[in-house]
C-alpha positions in Angstrom: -12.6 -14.0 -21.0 -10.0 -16.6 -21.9 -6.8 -15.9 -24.1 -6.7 -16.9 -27.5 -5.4 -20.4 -27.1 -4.5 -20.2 -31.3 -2.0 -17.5 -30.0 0.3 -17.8 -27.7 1.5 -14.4 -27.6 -0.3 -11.8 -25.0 -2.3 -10.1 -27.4 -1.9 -5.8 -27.0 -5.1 -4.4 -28.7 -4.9 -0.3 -29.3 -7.4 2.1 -29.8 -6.6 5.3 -31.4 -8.3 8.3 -33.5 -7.5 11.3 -35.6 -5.2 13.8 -33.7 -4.6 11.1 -30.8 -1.2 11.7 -29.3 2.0 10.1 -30.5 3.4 9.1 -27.2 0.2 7.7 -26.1 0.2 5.1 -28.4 4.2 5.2 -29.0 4.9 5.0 -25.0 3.2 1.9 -24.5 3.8 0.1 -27.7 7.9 0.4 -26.7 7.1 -0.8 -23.8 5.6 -3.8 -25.0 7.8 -4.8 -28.2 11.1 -4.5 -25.6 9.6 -6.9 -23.4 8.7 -8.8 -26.2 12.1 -8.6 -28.1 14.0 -9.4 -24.7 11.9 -12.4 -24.6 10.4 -11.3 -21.2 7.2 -11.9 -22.7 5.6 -12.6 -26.3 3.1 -9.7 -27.2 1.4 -9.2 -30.3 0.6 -5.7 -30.2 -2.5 -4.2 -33.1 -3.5 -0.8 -33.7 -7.5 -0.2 -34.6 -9.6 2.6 -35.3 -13.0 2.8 -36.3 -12.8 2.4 -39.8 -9.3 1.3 -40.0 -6.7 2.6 -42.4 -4.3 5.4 -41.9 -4.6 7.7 -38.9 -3.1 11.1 -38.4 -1.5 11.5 -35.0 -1.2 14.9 -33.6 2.9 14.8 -34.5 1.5 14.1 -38.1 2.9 10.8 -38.1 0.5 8.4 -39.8 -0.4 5.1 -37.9 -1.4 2.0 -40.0 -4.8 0.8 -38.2 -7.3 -2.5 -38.4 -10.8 -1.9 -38.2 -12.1 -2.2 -35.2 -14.8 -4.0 -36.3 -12.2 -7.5 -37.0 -11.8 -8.1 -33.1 -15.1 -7.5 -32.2 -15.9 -10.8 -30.7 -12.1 -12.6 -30.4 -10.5 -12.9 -27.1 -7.8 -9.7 -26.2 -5.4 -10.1 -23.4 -4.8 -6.3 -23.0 -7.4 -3.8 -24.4 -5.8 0.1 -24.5 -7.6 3.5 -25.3 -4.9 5.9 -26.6 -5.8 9.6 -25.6 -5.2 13.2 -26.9 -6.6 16.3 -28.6 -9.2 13.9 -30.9 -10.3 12.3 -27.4 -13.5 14.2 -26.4 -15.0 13.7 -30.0 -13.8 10.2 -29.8 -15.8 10.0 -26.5 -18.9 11.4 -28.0 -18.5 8.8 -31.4 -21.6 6.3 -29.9 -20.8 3.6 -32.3 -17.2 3.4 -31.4 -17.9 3.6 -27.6 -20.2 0.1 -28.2 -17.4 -1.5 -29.9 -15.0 -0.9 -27.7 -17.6 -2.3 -24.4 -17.7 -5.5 -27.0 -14.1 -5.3 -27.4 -13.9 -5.0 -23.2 -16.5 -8.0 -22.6 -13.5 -10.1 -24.1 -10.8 -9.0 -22.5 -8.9 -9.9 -19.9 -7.4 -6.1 -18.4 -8.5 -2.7 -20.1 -6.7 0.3 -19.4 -6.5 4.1 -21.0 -3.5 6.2 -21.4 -4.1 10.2 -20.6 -7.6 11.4 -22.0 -8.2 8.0 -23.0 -9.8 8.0 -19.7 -12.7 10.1 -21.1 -13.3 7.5 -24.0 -13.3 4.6 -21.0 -15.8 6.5 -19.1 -18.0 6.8 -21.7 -18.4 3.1 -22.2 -19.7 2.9 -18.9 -16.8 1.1 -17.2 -15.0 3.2 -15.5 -18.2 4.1 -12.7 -17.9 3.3 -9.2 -13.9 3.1 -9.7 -11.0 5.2 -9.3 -9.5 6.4 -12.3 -7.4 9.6 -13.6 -6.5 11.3 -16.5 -4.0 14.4 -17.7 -4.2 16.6 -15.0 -5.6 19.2 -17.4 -8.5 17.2 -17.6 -9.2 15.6 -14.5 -12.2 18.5 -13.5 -13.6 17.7 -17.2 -13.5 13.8 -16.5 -14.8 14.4 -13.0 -18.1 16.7 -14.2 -19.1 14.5 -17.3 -19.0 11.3 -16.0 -20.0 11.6 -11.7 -19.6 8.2 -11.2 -16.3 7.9 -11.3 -13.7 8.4 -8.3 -11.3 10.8 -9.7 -7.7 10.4 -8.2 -6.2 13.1 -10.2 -2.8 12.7 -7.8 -2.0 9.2 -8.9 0.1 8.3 -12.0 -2.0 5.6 -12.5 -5.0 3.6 -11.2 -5.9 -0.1 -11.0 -9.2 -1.7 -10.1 -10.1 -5.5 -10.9 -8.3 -5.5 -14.5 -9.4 -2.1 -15.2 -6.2 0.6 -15.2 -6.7 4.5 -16.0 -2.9 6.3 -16.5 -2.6 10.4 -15.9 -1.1 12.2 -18.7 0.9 10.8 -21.7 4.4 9.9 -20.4 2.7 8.2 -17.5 0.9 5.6 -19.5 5.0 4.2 -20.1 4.4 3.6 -16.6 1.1 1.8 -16.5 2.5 -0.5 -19.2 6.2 -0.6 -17.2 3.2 -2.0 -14.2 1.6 -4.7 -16.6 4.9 -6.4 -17.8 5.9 -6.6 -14.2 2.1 -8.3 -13.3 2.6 -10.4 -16.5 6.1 -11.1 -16.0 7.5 -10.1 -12.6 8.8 -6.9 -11.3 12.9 -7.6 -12.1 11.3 -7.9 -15.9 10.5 -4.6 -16.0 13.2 -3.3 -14.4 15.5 -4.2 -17.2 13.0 -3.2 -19.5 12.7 0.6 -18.1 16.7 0.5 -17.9 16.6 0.3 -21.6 14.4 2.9 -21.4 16.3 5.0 -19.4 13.0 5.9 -17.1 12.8 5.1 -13.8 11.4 1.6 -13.0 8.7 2.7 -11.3 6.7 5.6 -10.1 4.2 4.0 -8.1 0.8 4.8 -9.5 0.3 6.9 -5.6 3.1 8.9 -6.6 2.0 12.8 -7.9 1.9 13.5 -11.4 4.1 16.5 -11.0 7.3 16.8 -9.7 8.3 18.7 -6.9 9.7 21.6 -8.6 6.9 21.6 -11.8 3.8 21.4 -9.1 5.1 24.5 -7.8 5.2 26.2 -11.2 2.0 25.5 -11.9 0.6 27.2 -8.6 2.7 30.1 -9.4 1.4 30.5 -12.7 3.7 33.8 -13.3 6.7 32.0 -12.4 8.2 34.8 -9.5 9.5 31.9 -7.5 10.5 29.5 -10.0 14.7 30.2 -9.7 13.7 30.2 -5.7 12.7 26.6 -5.7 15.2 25.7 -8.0 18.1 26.8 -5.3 15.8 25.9 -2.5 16.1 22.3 -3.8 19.9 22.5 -4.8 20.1 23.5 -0.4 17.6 21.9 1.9 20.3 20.7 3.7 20.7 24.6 4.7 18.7 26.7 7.4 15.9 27.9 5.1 14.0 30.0 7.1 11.7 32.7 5.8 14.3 35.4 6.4 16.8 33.2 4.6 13.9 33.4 1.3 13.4 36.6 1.6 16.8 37.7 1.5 16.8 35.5 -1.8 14.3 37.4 -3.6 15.6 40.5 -2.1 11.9 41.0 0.2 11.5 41.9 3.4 10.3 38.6 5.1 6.6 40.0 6.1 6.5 40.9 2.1 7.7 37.9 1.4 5.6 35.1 3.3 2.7 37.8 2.0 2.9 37.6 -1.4 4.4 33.9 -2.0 0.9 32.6 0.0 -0.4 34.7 -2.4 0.8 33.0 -5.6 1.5 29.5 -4.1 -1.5 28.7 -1.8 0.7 27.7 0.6 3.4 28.9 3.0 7.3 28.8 2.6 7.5 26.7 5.2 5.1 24.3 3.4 6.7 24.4 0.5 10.3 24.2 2.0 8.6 21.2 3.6 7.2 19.5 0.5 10.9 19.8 -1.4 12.1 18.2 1.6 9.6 15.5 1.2 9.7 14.6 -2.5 13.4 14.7 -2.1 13.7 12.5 0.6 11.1 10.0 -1.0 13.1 10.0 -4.5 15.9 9.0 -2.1 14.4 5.8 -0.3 12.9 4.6 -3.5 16.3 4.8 -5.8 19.1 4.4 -3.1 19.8 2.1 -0.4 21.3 5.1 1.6 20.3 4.7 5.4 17.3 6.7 6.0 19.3 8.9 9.1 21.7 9.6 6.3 18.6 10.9 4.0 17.1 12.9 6.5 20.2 14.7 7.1 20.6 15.2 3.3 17.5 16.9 3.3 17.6 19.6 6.0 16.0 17.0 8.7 18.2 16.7 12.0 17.1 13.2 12.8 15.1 10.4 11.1 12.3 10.8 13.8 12.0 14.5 12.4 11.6 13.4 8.7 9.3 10.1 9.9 6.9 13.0 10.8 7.4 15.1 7.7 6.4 12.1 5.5 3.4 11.1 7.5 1.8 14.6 7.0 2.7 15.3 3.6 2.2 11.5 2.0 1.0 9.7 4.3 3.4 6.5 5.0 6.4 6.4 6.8 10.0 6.3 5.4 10.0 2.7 6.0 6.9 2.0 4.5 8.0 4.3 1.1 11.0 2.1 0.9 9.3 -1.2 1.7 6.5 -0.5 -0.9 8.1 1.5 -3.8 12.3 0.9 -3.6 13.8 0.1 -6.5 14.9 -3.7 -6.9 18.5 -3.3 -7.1 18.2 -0.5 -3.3 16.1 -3.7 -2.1 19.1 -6.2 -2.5 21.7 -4.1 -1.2 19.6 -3.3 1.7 18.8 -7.0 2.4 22.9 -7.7 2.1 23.7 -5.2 4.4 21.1 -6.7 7.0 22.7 -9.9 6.8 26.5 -9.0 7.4 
């Protein structure tokens, strides 16, 4: 599994199909050339598909492909499986799934982007390991291939050179993740600055946001403009009655029927917004975290330590430790030292 030593750039190998999605293979390709055309890194980055030639994205945009058949056999740094609507046949196509296991046995890290993840599993690779797809698919991934250890909360997943991303816009940041192994972490920052994306969701983080997980569970969308203002206030006292009155319910009809299309409490949910909001904070800020937990409705930092521990899991210290941004990370150090 050596690189090509006639090449000294890190060489990007793509899979895609008919009707695979744009931004799969886009998202990850920009990543790539910036970090290439910044000088960060040299990648040579080459599109293949089973036969080669022109191939139809679902956009309609045609890609200009190698046969996959040509690097069969050579040495690839960084093996990717696009996904989309053309995945599941794609998954099913047995010839294609052996080339890409040949393609695998001579690489160096394999990863999929969205439903890409259902092409990986079929080669075999992906059992025993945690992995995760569009969220749309993650019951589909998890009941046709048992093996693998669905995480269908993370953004993306990495096991011994093997990565799985959630759905499309996430595989930007799987490949944001790679520059920074390949090149270092400040790297990548620049590199998702020129992106204007956030550098980065840790692959832990959800793939909804706080406000879109919501909607989903209330798939009529009654509380929608609720969140929206609960989130624009959790420094206010939002107790039930203060929700009800919002929705212009009686609080008893209220905490009834939002269980009802949420699954979960207001007080849940008041606590989740509280949550996400405070964890956005400690990651992209170098805001004290008393100051944070004030911001976001908690009286005292002990309060919102709590909060975090039950709804994520690590502490505010830890989030900040593990996923803060670079630029919070040096101001925080600075104001340590004075």
């Amino acid at each position: 599994m050596s690189s090509n030593s006639a090449n000294p750039c890190h060489v990007v190998v793509l899979v895609v199909f008919p009707d695979a999605i744009h931004l799969d293979v886009a998202g990850p390709m920009q990543v790539f050339s910036l970090a290439h055309r910044y000088k960060a890194e040299c990648y040579d980055i080459v599109l293949v598909s089973s036969e080669g030639g022109l191939q139809r994205m679902d956009t309609g945009v045609l890609l200009d492909t190698q046969p996959i058949d040509q690097w069969c056999g050579k040495d690839i740094d960084t093996l990717l499986i696009a996904g989309g609507f053309g995945a599941q046949s794609a998954a099913q196509d047995t010839e294609l799934i052996a080339k890409i296991v040949d393609l695998a046995g001579n690489s160096k890290r394999i990863g999929s982007i969205c439903t890409g993840a259902l092409i990986l599993a079929a080669t075999g690779l992906l059992d025993d390991r945690p992995a995760v797809t569009h969220w749309s698919f993650c019951d589909r991934l998890a009941s046709q291939y048992p093996k693998v250890r669905l995480e269908p909360n993370r953004i993306y997943t990495k096991d011994d050179g093997i990565w799985t991303s959630a759905g499309v816009t996430a595989g930007i940041d799987m490949a944001l993740a790679m520059v920074a192994d390949d090149v270092g972490h400040n790297s990548a920052i620049k590199i998702a600055k020129m992106l204007v994306v956030f550098m980065a969701r840790p692959g832990g983080q959800s793939q909804f946001s706080s406000v879109l997980q919501n909607q989903i569970s209330d798939a009529e969308g009654q509380f929608d403009e609720l969140h929206a203002w609960i989130v624009d206030n959790l420094d206010r006292d939002l107790q039930i009655d203060v929700l009800a009155k919002y929705v212009g319910m009686s609080p008893r009809n209220f905490a009834r029927v939002y269980r009802l299309k949420t699954g979960r409490t207001p007080a849940k949910s008041v606590e989740f917004f509280r949550v996400t909001t405070a964890r956005n904070l400690l990651e992209q800020t170098a805001l004290p975290i008393s100051q944070i937990a004030r911001q976001v409705g908690f009286e005292d930092d002990e309060r919102l330590r709590r909060a975090m521990r039950r709804v994520i899991g690590i502490s505010p210290k830890q989030c900040r430790e593990r996923f803060g941004r670079g630029e919070a990370k040096d101001v925080i150090a600075t104001h340590a030292q004075e």
